[in-house]
C-alpha positions in Angstrom: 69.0 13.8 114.5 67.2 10.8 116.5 70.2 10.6 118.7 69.8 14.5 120.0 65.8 13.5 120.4 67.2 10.7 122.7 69.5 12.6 124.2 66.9 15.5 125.2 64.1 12.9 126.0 66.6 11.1 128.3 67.6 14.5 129.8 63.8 15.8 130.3 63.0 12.6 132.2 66.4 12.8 134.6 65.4 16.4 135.1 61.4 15.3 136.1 62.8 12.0 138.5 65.2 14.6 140.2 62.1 17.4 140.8 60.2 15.0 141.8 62.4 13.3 144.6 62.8 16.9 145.8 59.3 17.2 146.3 59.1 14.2 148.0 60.4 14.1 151.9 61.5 10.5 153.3 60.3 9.9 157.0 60.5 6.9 159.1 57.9 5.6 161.6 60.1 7.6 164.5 58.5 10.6 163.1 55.0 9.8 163.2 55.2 8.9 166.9 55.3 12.6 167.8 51.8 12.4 168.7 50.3 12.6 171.7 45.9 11.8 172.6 43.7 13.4 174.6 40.4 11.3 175.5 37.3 13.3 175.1 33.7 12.8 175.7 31.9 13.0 172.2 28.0 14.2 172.6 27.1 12.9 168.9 27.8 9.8 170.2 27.8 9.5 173.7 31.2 8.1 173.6 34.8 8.4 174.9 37.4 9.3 171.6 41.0 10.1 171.7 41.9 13.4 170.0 45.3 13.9 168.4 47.5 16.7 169.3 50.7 16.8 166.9 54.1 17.2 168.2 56.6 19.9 166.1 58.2 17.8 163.7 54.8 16.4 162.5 53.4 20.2 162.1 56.3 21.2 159.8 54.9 18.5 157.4 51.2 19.9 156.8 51.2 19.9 153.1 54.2 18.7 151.9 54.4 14.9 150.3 55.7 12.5 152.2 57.0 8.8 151.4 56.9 6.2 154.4 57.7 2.5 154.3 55.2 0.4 154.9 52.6 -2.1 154.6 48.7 -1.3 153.2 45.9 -3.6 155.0 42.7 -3.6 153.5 40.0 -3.1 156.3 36.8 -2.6 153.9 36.1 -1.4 150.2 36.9 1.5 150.5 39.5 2.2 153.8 43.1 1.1 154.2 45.4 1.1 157.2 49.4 1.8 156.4 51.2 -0.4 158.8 54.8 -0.2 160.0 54.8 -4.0 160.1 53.1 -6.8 157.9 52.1 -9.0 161.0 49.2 -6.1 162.1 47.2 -7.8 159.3 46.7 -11.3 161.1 42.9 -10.3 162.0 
């Protein structure tokens, strides 16, 4: 009997990893350069800002999870940057 309870745990957790990786998509930092910005004049603060405009391949991922290689820089408390390389951090 504990070896069908290992069996069936060890069979629920293969089934969760697989759902899971299919609810994940894999992209590369070649996908996230399908951006393009558009410099605005903000009145709030009576400054120029650069607006992004999304390319296709970035609008089919709105809502979905995705997984990117990379590296996380602390910039205060509470905000983080995701870099493609580790040598961004050198401020």
């Amino acid at each position: 009997m504990p070896k069908i309870k290992f069996v069936l745990i060890l069979i629920i957790f293969k089934i969760q990893g697989y759902a899971q990786e299919t609810l994940t998509q894999k992209i590369t930092w070649a996908t996230l350069r399908d951006v393009k910005f558009t410099k605005k004049f903000n009145k709030e603060y009576e400054l120029d800002f650069l607006y992004p405009s999304f390319g296709a391949s970035l609008l089919k991922l709105e809502g979905k999870y995705v997984e990117i290689k990379g590296y996380v820089i602390p910039v205060s408390q509470n905000l983080y940057v995701l870099s493609a390389k580790p040598m961004a951090s050198c401020f």
